[in-house]
C-alpha positions, 0 to 999 in steps of 0.5 A: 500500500502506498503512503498516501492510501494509508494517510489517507485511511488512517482516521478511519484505523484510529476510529475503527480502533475506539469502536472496537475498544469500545464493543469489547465490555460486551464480553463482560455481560456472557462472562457474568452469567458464566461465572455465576454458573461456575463453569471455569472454562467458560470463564476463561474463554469469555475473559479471553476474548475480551482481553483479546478484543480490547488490546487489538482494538487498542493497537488499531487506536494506538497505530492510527493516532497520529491522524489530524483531520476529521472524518469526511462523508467518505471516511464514515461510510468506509468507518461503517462498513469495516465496522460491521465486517470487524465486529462480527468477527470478534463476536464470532470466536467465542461461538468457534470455541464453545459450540460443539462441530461449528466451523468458522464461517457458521460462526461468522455467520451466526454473529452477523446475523446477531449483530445485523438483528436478522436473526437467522440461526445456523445453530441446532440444540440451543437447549443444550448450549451453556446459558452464557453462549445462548446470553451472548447470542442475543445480547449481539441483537441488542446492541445490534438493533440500533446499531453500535455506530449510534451508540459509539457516536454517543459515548465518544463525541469526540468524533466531532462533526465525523460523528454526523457522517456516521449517523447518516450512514448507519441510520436507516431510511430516506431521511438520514438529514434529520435531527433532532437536537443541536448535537448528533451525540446528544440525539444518539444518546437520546434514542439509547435512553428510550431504548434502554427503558423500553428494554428494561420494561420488557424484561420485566414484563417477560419475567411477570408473564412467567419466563425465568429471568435467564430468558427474560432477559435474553428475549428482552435483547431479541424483541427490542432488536427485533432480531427473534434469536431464541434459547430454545430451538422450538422458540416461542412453542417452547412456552405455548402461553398467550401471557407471554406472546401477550408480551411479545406481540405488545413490544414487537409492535412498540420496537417497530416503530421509530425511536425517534418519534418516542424521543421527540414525545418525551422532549415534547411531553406531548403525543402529536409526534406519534399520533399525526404520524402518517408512516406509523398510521400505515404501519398499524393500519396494514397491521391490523388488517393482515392480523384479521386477514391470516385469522380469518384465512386459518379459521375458515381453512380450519387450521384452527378451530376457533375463531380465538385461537386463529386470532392469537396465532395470527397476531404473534406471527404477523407481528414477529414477520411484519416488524422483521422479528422472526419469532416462531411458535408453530410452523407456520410454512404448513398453512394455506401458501398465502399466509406464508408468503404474505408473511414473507412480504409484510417484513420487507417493507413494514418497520417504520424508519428509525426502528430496529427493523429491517427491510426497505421500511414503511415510509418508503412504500408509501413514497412509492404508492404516492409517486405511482398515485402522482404518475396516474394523475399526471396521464389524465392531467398532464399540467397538473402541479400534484407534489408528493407530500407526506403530511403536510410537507412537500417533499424535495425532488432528491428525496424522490430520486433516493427513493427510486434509485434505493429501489432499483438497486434494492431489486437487482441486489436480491435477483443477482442474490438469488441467481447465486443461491440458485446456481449454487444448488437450492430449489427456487423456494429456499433459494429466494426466501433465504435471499429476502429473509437475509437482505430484510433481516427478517430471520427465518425463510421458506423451504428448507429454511423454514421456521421448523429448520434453520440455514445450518442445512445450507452450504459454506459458500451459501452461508457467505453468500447470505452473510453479504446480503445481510450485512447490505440489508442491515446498512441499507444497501448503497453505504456497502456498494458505494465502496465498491464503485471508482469515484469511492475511491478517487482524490 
């Protein structure tokens, strides 16, 4: 590497390293429950890690410090993306050492998918894994869910104006301008604030509805991150309580909407920002009617026997798919085919923006359906001025524009995805469900990865595959190819 790249690139190694150094008391959290379970070797490997992760992370620090500039648009998309590549890898080698036959790039991938909050396991017998492994696992979702760049930019402001250029990046949906306070530090630790209530509410509702407080907690990590990572291969079925999918259904639906608006009703003391909002009055709107929809659909099929029960069942998993959860507590690929794949199809658009939620997100959907509404009117009225607006705001032309290309390339990255999956062996059902479960982050797909399988019956080269896509869907896509795009990279 010449000198200029590696000036040029240094204050990305200088902050890569503090994130790292950062990440690394994560470790402490799994190494508590394995001391409190006196298993010494556990404890060793937990306490390994985090020495190893906090002295590399320092030596990247220590290797960068001499950088005297700030970071620029393109050091915080690069920043971004070596940090979602770096941090699975560390959270990685624990899994490696402590879970029985695994090989490095399922534990790659099993971390990724934690981290990126999607939620699909390559991983069988969680029953039987140490409570420390399982603790670890979906701890990964928790901090995953509203991104380790939010929170880094919150306890290390001394990133400065870098810090904006990493919430753009890191932060989904069309609208990353906005911000709520003076400083990006002061809005990031706001959203960590009403996250870590909203967590710790859950967890006590979990417990009160009768978990034990090992899997309170680590269902509290999942359903915040909306990642669906579970310590019972059977998940939710494990259970069969309404009490406790009561729980689930209530805080999936709180977590898919964006924490942004909860800040804005605490600053504000007033609810207007979360009652006059039009993407979450489609979000619950497209909620209800596909709980009635798949309740009915069960009910008059006669997978259910009752009226009630379909109802129950329907809204646990119309929750868990639409808001990208992936939470299980039946198999729900054996009702009528419709149900399924309309499931499918509410986690790749559903979440609000500002959510832990994956896919392309509810206010771009209705930017669409408005701008397809805008075309139809402008064939009949060709001199028509009708603007897309949402609310009583008219939105510029870029936005638009952001939208659209977001969505071409949304297309084409799953189509090019598939065409892999496929000419690599799978049928065509597992292939492109695996594909839109990974690229939305909603977990679990069809076929044989299904909700009563998991992706460990997939290949390496698949898993690699799948773990690409789903590093693209957790940064929206275009913060990972415009690296791989000459202007990148050009002075």
């Amino acid at each position: 590497m010449s000198t200029s790249f590696l000036e040029a690139v240094r204050p990305v190694q200088f902050n890569l390293g503090r994130v790292i150094v950062a990440f690394s008391p994560a470790f402490l959290v799994p190494m508590a429950w394995a001391w409190a379970e006196d298993h010494e070797r556990l404890l060793t490997i937990w306490a390994a890690c985090f020495v190893f992760t906090l002295l590399t992370g320092a030596l990247i620090w220590w290797q960068g410090r001499l950088t005297r500039r700030e970071l620029k648009a393109r050091d915080g998309f690069l920043l971004v993306v070596l940090v979602w590549l770096t941090l699975p890898a560390y959270s990685a080698l624990p899994l490696w050492l402590t879970v029985p036959d695994i090989t490095w790039v399922k534990a790659y991938f099993e971390a990724m998918s934690a981290l990126t909050a999607t939620g699909a396991t390559a991983l069988a017998g969680l029953d039987e894994l140490p409570v420390s492994v399982n603790v670890w696992r979906c701890f990964l979702q928790l901090i995953g869910g509203l991104g380790i760049m939010l929170l880094v930019v919150a306890v290390l402001p001394m990133l400065g104006l870098g810090g904006m250029q990493l919430y753009k990046a890191e932060t989904p949906g069309p609208m990353k301008d906005d911000r709520f306070t003076p400083r990006i530090a002061e809005t990031a630790r706001g959203l960590w604030g009403v996250y870590f209530v909203l967590s710790a509410a859950c967890m006590g509702a979990y417990r009160w509805a009768g978990m034990s407080w090992a899997d309170a907690f680590m269902h509290m990590c999942t359903t915040m991150g909306l990642g669906g990572f579970s310590s019972h291969d059977a998940s939710f079925g494990y259970w069969d309580s309404p009490a406790i999918e009561g729980v689930a259904i209530v805080f999936m639906a709180l977590a898919g909407i964006s924490f942004m608006r909860y800040f804005m009703v605490l600053r504000s003391r007033n609810l207007n920002p979360l009652v006059h909002d039009r993407e979450i009055q489609a979000y619950l709107w497209v909620l209800v009617v596909s709980v009635v929809l798949i309740a009915g659909l069960l009910a008059t099929q006669g997978v259910y026997g009752t009226w009630a029960e379909a109802l129950r069942v329907s809204a646990f998993h119309v929750l868990s798919l639409a808001t990208t959860t992936g939470y299980a507590s039946t198999d729900y690929a054996t009702w009528p085919i419709f149900a399924p794949v309309w499931l499918m199809f509410l986690g790749c658009f559903v979440s609000c923006a500002g959510s832990t939620g994956g896919g392309i997100k509810m206010v771009r959907m209705l930017l669409l359906v408005k701008q397809a509404r805008r075309e139809l009117v402008r064939i009949i009225h060709p001199r028509v001025v009708n603007p897309v607006t949402l609310g009583r705001k008219v939105l510029p032309v870029s936005v638009m524009t952001a939208v659209m290309g977001f969505m071409l390339i949304y297309g084409a990255v799953t189509m090019g995805l598939t065409m892999l999956m496929l000419l690599s062996g799978l049928d065509i059902v597992t292939g492109f469900s695996a594909v839109v479960a990974t690229v939305n982050n909603i977990g679990p797909g069809l076929g044989s990865v299904g909700p009563s399988s998991n992706f460990g019956v997939l290949t390496e080269f698949q898993l690699v595959v799948l773990t690409f896509a789903m590093l693209m869907g957790r940064l929206e896509l275009l913060s990972v190819l415009v690296l791989f795009t000459g202007a990148f990279w050009r002075r």
